[in-house]
PyMOL Python script that loads the backbone (N, CA, C, O; Angstrom):
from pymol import cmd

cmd.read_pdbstr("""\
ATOM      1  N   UNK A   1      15.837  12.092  -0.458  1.00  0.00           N
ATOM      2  CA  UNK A   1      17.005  11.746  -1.235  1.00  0.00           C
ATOM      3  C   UNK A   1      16.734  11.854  -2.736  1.00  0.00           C
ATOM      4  O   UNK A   1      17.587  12.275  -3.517  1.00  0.00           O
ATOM      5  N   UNK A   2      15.445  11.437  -3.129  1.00  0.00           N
ATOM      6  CA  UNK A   2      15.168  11.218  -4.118  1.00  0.00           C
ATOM      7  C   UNK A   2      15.466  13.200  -5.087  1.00  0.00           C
ATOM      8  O   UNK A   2      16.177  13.506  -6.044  1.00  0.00           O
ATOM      9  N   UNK A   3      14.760  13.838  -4.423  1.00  0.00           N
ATOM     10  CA  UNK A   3      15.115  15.397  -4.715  1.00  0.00           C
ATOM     11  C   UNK A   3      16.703  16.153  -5.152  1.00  0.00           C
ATOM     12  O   UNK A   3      17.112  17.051  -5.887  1.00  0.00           O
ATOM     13  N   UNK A   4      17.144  15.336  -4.366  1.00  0.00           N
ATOM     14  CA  UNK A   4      19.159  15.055  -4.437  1.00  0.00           C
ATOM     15  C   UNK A   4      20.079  14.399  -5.582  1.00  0.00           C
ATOM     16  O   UNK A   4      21.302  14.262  -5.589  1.00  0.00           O
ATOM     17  N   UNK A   5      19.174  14.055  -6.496  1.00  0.00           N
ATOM     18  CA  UNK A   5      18.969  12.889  -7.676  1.00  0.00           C
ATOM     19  C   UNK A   5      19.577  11.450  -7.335  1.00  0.00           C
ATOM     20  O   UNK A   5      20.025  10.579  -8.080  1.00  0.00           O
ATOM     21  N   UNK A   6      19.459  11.499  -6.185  1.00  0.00           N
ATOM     22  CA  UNK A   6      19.596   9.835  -5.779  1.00  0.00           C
ATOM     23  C   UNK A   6      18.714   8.511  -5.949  1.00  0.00           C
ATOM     24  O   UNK A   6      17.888   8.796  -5.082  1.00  0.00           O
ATOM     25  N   UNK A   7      18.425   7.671  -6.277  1.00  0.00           N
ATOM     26  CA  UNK A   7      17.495   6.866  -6.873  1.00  0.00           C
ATOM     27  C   UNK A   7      17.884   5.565  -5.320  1.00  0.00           C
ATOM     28  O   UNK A   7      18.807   4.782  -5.099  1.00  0.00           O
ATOM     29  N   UNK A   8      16.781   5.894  -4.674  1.00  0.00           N
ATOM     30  CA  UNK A   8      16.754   4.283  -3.368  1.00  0.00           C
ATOM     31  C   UNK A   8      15.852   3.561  -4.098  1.00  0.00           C
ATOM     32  O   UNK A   8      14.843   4.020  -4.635  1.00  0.00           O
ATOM     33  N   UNK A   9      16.308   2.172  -4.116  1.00  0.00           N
ATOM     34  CA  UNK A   9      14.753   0.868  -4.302  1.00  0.00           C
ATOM     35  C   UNK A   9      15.043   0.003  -3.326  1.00  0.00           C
ATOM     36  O   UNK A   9      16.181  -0.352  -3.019  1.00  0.00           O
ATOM     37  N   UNK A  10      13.996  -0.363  -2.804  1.00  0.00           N
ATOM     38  CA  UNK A  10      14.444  -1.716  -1.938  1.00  0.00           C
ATOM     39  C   UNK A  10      14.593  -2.831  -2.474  1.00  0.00           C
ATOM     40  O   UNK A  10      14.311  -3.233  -3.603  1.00  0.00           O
ATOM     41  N   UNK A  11      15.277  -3.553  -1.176  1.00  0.00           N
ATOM     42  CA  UNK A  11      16.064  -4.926  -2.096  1.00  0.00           C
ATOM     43  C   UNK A  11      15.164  -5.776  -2.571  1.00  0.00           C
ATOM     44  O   UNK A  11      14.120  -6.033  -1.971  1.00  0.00           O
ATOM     45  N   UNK A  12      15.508  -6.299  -3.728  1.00  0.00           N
ATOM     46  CA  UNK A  12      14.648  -7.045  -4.642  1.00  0.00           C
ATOM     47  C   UNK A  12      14.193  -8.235  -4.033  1.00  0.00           C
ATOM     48  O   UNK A  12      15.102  -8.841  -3.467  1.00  0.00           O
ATOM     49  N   UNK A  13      12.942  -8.835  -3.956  1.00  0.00           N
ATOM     50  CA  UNK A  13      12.917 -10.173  -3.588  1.00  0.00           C
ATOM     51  C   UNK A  13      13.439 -11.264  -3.900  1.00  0.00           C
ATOM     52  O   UNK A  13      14.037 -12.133  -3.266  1.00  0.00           O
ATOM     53  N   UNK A  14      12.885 -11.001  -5.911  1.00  0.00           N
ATOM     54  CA  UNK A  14      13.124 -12.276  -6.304  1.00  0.00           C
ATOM     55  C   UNK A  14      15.037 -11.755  -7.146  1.00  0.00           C
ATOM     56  O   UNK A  14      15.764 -10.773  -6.996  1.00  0.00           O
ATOM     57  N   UNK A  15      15.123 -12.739  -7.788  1.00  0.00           N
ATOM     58  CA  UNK A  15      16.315 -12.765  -8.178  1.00  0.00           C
ATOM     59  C   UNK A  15      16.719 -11.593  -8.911  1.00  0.00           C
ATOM     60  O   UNK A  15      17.804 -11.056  -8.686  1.00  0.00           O
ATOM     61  N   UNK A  16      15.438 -10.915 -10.274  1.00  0.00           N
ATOM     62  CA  UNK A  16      14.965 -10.343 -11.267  1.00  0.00           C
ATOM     63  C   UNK A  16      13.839  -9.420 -10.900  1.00  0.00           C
ATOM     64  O   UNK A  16      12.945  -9.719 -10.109  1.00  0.00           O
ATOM     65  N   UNK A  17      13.952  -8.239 -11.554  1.00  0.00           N
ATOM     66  CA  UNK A  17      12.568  -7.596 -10.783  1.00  0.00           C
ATOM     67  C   UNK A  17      12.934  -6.712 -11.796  1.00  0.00           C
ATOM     68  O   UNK A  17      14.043  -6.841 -12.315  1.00  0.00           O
ATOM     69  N   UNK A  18      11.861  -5.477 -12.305  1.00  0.00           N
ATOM     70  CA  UNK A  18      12.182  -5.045 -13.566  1.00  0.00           C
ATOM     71  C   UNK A  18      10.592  -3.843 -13.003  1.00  0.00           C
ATOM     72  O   UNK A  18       9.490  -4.209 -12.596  1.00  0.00           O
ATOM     73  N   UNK A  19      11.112  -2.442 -13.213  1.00  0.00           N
ATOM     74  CA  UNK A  19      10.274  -1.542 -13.033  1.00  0.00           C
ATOM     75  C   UNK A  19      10.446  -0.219 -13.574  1.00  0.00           C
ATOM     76  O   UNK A  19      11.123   0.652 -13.028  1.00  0.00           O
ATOM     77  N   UNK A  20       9.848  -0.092 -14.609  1.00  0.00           N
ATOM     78  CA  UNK A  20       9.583   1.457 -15.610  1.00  0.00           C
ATOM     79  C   UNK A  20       9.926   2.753 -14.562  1.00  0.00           C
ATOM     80  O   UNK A  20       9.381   3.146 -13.530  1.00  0.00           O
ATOM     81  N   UNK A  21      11.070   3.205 -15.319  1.00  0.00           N
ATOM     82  CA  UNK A  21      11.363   4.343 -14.922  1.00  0.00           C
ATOM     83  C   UNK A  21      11.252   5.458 -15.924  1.00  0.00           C
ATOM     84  O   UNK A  21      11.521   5.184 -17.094  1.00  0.00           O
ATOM     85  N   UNK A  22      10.967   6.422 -15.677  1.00  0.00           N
ATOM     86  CA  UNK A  22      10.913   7.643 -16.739  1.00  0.00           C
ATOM     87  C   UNK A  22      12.095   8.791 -15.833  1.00  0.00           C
ATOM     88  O   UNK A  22      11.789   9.460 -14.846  1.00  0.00           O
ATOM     89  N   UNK A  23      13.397   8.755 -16.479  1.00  0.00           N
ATOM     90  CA  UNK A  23      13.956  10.248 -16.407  1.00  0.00           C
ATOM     91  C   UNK A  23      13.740  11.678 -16.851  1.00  0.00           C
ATOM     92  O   UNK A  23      13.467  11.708 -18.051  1.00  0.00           O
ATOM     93  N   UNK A  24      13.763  12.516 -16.454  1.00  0.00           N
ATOM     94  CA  UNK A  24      14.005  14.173 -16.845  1.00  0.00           C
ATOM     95  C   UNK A  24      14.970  14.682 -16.623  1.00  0.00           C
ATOM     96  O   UNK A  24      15.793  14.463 -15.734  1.00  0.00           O
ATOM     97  N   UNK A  25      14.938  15.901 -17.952  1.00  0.00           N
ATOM     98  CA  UNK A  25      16.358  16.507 -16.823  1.00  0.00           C
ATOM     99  C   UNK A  25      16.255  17.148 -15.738  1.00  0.00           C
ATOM    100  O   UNK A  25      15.104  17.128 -15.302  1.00  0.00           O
ATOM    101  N   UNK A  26      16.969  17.697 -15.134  1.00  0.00           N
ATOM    102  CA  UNK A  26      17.054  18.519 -13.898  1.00  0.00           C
ATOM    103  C   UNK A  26      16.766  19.740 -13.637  1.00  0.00           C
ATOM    104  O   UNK A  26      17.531  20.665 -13.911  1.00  0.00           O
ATOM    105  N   UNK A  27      15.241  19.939 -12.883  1.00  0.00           N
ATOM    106  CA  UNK A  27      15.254  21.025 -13.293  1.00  0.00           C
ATOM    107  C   UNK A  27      15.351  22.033 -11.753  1.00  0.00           C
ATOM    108  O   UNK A  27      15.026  21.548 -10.669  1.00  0.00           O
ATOM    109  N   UNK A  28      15.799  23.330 -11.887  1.00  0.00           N
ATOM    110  CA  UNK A  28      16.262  24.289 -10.602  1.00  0.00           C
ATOM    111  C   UNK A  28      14.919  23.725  -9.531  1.00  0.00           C
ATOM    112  O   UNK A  28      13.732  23.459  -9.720  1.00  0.00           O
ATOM    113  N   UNK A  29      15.577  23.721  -8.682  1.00  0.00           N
ATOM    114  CA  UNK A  29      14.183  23.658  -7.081  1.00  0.00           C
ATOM    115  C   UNK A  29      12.830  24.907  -7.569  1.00  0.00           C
ATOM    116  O   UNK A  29      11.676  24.645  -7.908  1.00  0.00           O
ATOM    117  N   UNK A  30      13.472  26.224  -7.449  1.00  0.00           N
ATOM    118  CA  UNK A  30      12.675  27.038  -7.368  1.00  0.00           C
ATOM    119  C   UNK A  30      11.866  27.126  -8.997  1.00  0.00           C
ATOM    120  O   UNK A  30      10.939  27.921  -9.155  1.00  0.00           O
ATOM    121  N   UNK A  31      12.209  26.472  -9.822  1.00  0.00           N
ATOM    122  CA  UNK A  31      11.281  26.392 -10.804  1.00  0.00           C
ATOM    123  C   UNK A  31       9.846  24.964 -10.921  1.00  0.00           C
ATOM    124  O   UNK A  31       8.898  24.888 -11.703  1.00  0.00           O
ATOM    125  N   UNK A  32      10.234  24.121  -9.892  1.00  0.00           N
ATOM    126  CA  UNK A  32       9.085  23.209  -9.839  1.00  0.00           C
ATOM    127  C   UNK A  32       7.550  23.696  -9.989  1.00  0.00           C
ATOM    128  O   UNK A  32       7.056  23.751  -8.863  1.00  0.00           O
ATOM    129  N   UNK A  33       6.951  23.939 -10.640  1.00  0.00           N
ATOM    130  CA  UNK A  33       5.479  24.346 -10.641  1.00  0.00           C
ATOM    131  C   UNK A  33       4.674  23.792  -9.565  1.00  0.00           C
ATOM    132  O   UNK A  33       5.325  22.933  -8.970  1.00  0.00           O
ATOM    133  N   UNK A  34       3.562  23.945  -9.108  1.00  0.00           N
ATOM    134  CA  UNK A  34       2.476  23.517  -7.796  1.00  0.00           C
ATOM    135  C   UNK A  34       2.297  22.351  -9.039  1.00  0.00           C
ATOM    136  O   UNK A  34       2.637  22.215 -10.214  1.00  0.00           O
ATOM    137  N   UNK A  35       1.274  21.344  -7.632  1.00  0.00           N
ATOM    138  CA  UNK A  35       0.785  20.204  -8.426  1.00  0.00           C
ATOM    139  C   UNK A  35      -0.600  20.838  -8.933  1.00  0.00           C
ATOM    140  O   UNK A  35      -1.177  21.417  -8.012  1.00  0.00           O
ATOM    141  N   UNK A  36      -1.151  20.871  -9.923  1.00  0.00           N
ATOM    142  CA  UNK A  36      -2.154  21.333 -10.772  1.00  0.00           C
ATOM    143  C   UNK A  36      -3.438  20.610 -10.623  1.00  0.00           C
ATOM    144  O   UNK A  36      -4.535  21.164 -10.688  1.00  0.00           O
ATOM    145  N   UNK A  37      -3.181  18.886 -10.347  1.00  0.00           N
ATOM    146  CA  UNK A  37      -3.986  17.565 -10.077  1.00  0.00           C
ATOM    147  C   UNK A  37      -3.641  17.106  -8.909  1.00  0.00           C
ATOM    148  O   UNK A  37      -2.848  17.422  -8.023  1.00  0.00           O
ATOM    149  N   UNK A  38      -4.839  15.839  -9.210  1.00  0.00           N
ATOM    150  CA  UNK A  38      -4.395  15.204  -7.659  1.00  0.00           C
ATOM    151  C   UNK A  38      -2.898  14.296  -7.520  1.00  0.00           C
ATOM    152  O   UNK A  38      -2.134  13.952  -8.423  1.00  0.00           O
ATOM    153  N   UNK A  39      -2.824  14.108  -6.350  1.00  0.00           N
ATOM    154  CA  UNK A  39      -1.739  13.459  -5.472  1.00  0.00           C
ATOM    155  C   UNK A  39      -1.802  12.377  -5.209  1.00  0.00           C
ATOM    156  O   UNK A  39      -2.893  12.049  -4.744  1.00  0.00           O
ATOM    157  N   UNK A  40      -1.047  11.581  -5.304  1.00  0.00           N
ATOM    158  CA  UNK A  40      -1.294   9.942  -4.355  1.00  0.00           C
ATOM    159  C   UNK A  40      -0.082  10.305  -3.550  1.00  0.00           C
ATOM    160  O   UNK A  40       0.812  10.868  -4.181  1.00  0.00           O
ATOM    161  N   UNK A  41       0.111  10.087  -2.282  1.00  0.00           N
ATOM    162  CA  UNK A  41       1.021   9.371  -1.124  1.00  0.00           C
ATOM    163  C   UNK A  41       1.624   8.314  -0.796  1.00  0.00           C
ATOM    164  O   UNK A  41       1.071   7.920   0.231  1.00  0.00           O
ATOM    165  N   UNK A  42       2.535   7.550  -1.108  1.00  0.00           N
ATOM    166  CA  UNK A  42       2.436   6.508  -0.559  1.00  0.00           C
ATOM    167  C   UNK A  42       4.076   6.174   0.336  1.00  0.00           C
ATOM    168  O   UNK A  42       5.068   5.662  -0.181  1.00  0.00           O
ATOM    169  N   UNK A  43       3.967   6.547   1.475  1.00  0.00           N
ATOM    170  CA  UNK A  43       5.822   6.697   2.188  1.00  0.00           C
ATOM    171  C   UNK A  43       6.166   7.769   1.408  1.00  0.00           C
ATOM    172  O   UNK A  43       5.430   8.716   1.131  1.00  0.00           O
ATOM    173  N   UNK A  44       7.632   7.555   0.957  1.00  0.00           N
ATOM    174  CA  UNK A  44       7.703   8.230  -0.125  1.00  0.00           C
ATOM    175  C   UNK A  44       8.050   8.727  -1.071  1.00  0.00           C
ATOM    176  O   UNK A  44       9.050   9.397  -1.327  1.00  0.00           O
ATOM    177  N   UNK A  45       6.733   8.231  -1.984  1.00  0.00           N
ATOM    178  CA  UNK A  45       6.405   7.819  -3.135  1.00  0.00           C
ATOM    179  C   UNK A  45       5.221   9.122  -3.536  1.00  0.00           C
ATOM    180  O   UNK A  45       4.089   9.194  -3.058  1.00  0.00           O
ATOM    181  N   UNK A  46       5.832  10.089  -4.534  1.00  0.00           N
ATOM    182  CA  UNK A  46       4.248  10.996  -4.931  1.00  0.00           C
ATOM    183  C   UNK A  46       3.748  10.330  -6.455  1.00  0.00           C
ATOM    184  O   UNK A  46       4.461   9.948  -7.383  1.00  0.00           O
ATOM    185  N   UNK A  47       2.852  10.339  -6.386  1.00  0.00           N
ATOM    186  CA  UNK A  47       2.129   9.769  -7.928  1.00  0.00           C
ATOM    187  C   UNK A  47       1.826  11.031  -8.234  1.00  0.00           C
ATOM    188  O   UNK A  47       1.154  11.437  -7.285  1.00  0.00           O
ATOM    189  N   UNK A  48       1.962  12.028  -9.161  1.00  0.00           N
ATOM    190  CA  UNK A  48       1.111  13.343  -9.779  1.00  0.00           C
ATOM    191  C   UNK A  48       0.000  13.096 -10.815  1.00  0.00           C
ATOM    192  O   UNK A  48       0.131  12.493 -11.880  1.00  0.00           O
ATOM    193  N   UNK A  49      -0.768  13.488 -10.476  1.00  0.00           N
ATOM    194  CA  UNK A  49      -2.232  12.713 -12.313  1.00  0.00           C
ATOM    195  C   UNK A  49      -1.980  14.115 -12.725  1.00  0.00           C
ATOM    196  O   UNK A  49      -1.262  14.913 -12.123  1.00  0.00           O
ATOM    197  N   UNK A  50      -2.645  14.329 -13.810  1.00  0.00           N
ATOM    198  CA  UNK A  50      -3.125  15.540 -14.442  1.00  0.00           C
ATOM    199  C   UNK A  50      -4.469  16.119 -13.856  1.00  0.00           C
ATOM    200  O   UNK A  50      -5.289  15.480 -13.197  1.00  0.00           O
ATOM    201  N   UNK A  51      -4.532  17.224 -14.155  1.00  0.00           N
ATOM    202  CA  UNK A  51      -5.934  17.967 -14.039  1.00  0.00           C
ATOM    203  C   UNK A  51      -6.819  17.163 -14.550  1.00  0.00           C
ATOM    204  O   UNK A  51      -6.834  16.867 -15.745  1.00  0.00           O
ATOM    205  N   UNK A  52      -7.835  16.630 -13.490  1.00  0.00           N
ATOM    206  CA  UNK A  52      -9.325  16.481 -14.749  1.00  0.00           C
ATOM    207  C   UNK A  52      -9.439  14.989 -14.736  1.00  0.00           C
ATOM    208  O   UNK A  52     -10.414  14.464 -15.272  1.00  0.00           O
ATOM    209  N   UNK A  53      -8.100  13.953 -13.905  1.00  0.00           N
ATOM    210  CA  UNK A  53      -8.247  12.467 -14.244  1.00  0.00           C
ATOM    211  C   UNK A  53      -9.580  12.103 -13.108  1.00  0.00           C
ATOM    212  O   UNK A  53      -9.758  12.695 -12.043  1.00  0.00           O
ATOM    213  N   UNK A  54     -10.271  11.189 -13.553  1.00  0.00           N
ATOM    214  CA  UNK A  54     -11.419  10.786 -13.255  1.00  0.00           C
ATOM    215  C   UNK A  54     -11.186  10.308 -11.596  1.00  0.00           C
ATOM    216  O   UNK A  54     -10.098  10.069 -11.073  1.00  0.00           O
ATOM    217  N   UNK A  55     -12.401  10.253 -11.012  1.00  0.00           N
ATOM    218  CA  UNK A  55     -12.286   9.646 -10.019  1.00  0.00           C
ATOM    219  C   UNK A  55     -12.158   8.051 -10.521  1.00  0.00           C
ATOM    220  O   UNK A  55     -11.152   7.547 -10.022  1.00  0.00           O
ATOM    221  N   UNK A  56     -12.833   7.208 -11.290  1.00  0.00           N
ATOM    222  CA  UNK A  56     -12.624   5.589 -11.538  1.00  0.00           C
ATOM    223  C   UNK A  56     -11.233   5.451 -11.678  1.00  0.00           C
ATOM    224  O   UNK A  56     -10.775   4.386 -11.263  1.00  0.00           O
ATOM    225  N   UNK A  57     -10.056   6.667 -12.401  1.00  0.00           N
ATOM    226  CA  UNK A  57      -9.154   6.395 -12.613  1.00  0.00           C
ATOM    227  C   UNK A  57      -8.284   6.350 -11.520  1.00  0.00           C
ATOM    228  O   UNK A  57      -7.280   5.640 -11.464  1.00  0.00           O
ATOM    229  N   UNK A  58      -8.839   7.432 -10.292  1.00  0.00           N
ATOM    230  CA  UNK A  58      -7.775   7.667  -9.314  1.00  0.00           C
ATOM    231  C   UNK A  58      -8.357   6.266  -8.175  1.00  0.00           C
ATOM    232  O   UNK A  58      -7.458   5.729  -7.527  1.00  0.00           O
ATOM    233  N   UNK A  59      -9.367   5.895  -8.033  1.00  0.00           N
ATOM    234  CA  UNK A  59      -9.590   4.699  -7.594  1.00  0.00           C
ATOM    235  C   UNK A  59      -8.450   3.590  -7.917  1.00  0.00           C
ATOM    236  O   UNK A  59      -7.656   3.109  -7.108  1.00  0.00           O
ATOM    237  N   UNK A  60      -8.573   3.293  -9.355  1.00  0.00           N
ATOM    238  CA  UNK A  60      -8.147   2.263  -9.894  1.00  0.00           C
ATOM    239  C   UNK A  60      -6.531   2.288  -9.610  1.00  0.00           C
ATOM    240  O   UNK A  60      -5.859   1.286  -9.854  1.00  0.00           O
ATOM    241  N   UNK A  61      -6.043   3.282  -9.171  1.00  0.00           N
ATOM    242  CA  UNK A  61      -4.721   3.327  -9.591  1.00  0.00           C
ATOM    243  C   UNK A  61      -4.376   2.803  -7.743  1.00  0.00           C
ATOM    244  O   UNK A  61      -3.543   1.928  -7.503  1.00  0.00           O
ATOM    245  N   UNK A  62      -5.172   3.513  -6.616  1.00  0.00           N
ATOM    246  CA  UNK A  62      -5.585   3.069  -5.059  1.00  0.00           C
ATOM    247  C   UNK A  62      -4.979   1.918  -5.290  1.00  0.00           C
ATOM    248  O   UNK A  62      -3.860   1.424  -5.153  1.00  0.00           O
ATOM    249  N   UNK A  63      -6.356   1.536  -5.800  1.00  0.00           N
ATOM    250  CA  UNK A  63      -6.938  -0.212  -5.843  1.00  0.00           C
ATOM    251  C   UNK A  63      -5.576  -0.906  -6.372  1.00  0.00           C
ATOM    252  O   UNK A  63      -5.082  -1.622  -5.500  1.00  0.00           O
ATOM    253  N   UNK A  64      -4.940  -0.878  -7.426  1.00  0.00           N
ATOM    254  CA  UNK A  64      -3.869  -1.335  -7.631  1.00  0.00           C
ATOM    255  C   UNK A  64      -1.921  -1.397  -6.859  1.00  0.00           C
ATOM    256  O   UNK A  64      -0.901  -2.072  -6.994  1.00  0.00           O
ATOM    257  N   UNK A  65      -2.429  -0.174  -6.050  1.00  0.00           N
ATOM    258  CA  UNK A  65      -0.957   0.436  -4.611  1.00  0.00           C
ATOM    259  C   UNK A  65      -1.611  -0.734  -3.824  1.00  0.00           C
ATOM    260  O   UNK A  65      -0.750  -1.594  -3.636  1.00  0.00           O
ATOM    261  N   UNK A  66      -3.074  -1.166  -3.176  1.00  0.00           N
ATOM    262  CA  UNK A  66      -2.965  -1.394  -1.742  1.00  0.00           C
ATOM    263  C   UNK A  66      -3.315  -2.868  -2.604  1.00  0.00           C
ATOM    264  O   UNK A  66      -4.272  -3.168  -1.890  1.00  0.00           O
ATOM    265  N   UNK A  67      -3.269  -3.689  -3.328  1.00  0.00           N
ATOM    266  CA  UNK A  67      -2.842  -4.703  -3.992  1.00  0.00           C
ATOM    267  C   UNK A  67      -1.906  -5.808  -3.291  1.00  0.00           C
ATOM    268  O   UNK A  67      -0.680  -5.797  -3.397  1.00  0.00           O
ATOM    269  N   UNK A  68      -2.510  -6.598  -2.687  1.00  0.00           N
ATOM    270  CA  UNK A  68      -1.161  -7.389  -2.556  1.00  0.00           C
ATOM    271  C   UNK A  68       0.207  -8.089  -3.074  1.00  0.00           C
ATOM    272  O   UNK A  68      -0.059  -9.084  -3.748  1.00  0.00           O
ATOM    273  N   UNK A  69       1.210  -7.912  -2.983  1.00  0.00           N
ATOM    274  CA  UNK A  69       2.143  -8.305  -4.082  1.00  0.00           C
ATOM    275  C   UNK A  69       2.889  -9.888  -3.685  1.00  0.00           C
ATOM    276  O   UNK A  69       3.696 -10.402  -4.460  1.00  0.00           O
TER     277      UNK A  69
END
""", "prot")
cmd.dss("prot")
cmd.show_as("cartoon", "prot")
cmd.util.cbc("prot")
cmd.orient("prot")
């Protein structure tokens, strides 16, 4: 859906919940470039890093998804 420019979040717990979004514009399907860096997975959710981000960094960012909330 998200590809469709539809935006899903699940329902909020608490009353207030507040989470950084960054928009772009829209750009054609067939112009998306390959991912260049690594990937995170999560459902789905893609994280893109840049070329070259460290392994401590791609840890840290793990370590902070499987986090309990």
């Amino acid at each position: 859906m998200a590809r469709q420019g539809k935006l899903v979040l699940p329902v909020p717990e608490d009353e207030v919940e507040f989470a950084t979004m960054v928009v772009s514009p829209q750009v054609p399907e067939k112009a998306v470039p390959l991912a260049e860096g690594p990937e995170i997975v999560i459902g789905a959710v893609t994280i893109r890093l840049e070329a070259g981000t460290t392994a401590e960094r791609i840890a840290a960012i793990v370590r902070a998804l499987a986090a309990p909330t």
